[in-house]
Steps between C-alpha positions, in 0.01 A plus 500: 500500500799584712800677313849366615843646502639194291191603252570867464870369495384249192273787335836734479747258359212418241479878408833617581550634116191675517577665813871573380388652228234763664774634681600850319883519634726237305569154579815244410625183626836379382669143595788566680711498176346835449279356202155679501206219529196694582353835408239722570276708231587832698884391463441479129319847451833664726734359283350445171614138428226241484521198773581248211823762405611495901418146606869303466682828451730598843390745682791787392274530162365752718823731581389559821775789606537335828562171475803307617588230335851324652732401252722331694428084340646342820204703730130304649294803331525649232298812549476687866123458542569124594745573714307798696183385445278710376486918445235748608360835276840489329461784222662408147481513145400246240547503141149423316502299127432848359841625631337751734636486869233482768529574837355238758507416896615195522433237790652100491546162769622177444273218457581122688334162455336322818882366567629911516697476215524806281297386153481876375370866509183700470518877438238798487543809315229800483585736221565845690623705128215706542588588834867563418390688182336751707767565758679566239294755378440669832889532503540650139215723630671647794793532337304733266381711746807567685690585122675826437212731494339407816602663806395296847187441307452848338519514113643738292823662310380812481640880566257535811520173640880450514513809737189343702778182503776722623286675728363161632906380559590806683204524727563090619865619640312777732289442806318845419097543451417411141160637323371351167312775258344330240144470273333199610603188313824636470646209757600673821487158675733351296719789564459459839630168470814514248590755791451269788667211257841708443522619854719328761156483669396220256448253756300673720117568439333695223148625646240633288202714595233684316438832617168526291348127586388573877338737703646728734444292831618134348843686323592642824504134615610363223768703514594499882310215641258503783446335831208301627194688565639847344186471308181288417631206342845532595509140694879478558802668438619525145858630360509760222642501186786726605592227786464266213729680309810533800839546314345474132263728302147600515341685157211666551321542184261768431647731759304822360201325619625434846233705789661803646493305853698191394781788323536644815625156682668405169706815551589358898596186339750671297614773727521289822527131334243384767099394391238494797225226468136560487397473890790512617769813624828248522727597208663260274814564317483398112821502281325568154548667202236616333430495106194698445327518129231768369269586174414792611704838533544579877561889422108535379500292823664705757353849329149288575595432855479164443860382558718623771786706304755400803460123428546542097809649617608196691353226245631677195883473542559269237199577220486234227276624215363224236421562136168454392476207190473797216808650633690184419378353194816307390417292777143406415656182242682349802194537724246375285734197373565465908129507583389285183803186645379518817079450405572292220685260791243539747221428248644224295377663167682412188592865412780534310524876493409869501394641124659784325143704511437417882865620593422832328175537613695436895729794435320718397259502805581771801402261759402653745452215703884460430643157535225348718277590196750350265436217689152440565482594071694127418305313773178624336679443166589121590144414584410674180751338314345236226781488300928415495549868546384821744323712230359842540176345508574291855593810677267721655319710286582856623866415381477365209217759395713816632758428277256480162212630532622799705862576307468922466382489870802230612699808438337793726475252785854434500591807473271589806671249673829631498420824560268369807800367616740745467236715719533226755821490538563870463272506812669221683832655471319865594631623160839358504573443153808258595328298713207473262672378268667231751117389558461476140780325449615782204750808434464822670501607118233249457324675729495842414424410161168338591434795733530745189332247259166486740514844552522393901505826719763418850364734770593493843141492645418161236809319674 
């Protein structure tokens, strides 16, 4: 049997309800009086009423926000659609039965007879609240993160991290070398960047590269570039990450790791401002300033002839020292309620908050993973979580246990980490008690008090 157009044609107008109502977006027709006449089920679940409530109502039951509707008695239409024609993905409100506004994308034409005259209107609306509900959302979320106590995306109101702030301000009005000390996890990048952010520079490129991540051989031309057939594999020219990085900012992280060959042409690039490419002898000229970042103290370093002492001159003219997490525990609250936002969006969890007993347990923990630990502890925690709250329980174990289970020892640990640190930074500022305690982010008096409380001997030969 041979299927016609005139029988598929007969076959929909038998099942046109059927097929109107599979379709998920809604569906009206009004007469051009504006009196609804046909429904679909997906229009009644959008706006609550049934299609024996809306049938014979007009169509402004709805209080669609953007409808027109002419008021003028002497005009041909009485509502703009008929007089346009139709509207396309027209975003707009309507009220449901319940009272609750909904927000929909709205498309409408005009419908005509066989003679083209105008006998009314069919309209489509998909319900898009969900979508709106979540923009939304993202906005009150950003707005969070850039409140009061967040600084270009570093939190904190602490003593020690307002002077990392001020620090951070000052060194984005110079064009002078910058070098990041800091524990790992302490965020050096994102120092990096609040600096790049604040400088008039902020348009121009921010390039990162890890000291630590390659060997000797690829870093050189990461670094510089190379040109076809400077070495196996080399198959055509490539540009460096300082060419890259022309009139902007280049932060190479991990610097203490950096190979004694590579300081030596890092050294050229800041002395001369020219880089030479792998293969090739041509200089280039590179307008860059360089952020550099470091876990590692570069005096043991240089004493270790492993790091040139002329080009920790030249790198270190503005240092930038960051507090490790247990140096800054007023700021572990805003972290941890930062961190828990951010997851809890990302993972969709219905978690309303952070308990009394999980909060203690988080300040109370050195961290020495700092705030990348902090971190890591509430994405574990969210996976973890099996309840309307982050309890002690959901967080790793070492935390949670350190705090209870190891309370007399809690005590000597800190107390070996402050005096560890004040050793540090004693040795970083080669016995300078001032500028340890500028490191520290504490009083000279602060200082000497420690020094006398940990019974810490300052000879000349130790610094």
């Amino acid at each position: 049997m041979n299927i016609t157009l005139d029988m598929i044609e007969w076959e929909v107008d038998k099942n046109w309800k059927t097929i109107v109502n599979t379709i998920q977006d809604g569906l009206m027709i009004i007469n051009k009086e504006g009196t609804i006449v046909i429904v679909n089920r997906a229009l009644e679940s959008i706006t609550g009423y049934s299609k024996d409530e809306l049938i014979g109502l007009p169509c402004t039951v709805l209080n669609c926000d953007i409808c027109d509707v002419l008021i003028e008695k002497d005009t041909e239409h009485w509502c703009t659609l008929f007089r346009t024609g139709g509207l396309s993905k027209k975003r707009c409100t309507f009220l449901r039965k319940d009272n609750r506004y909904i927000h929909v994308l709205k498309n409408a034409t005009i419908l005509k007879d066989n003679n083209d005259e105008v006998i009314g209107a069919v309209e489509t609306v998909t319900d898009i609240t969900g979508i709106i509900e979540k923009d939304i959302q993202i906005a009150e979320f950003q707005k969070k993160l850039r409140a009061d106590d967040s600084f270009h995306g570093i939190i904190g109101v602490s003593s020690p991290i307002k002077k990392v702030f001020d620090l951070v301000a000052n060194a984005a009005q110079s064009d002078a070398p910058v070098i990041i000390f800091g524990e790992s996890g302490t965020g050096k990048e994102l120092v990096s960047k609040a600096i790049h952010e604040l400088s008039d520079n902020r348009n121009k490129p921010l390039i990162k590269v890890n000291c630590a991540a390659l060997t000797e051989s690829l870093l050189e031309s990461e670094l510089f570039g190379h040109v076809k057939g400077a070495f196996t594999g080399a198959y055509k020219d490539r540009i460096g990450r300082f060419e890259m990085a022309q009139d902007g900012y280049i932060f190479l992280d991990e610097i203490g790791d950096m190979p004694l060959s590579i300081q030596v042409k890092l050294l050229r690039v800041l002395e001369e401002k020219i880089i030479e490419k792998v293969g090739d002898n041509n200089p280039i000229s590179v307008n860059v300033r360089i952020i550099s970042a470091t876990n590692k103290n570069l005096n043991e370093l240089i004493q270790e002839g492993k790091f040139r002492e002329d080009l920790y001159f030249r790198i270190n003219v503005i240092p930038i020292h960051l507090p490790p997490l247990r140096n800054r525990i007023e700021d572990i609250p805003l972290l941890a309620d930062n961190f828990f936002h951010r997851i809890k969006f990302k993972s969709g969890k219905n978690v309303q908050g952070i308990s009394s007993e999980a909060m203690d347990a988080l300040i109370k923990y050195p961290w020495p993973g700092n705030v990348r630990e902090l971190r890591s502890a509430f994405e574990f925690a969210f996976v973890n979580s099996d309840d309307s709250f982050i309890r002690c329980r959901h967080l790793p174990n070492h935390i949670c246990n350190f705090n209870y289970s190891f309370t007399s020892a809690k005590k000597i640990v800190s107390e070996d980490y402050k005096k560890n640190q004040l050793i540090d930074a004693l040795k970083e500022a080669k016995g300078n008690q001032s500028v340890a305690a500028q490191i520290l982010g504490i009083s000279r008096v602060t200082v000497w008090n420690h020094i006398k409380k940990y019974n810490i001997k300052i000879k000349n030969d130790d610094f």
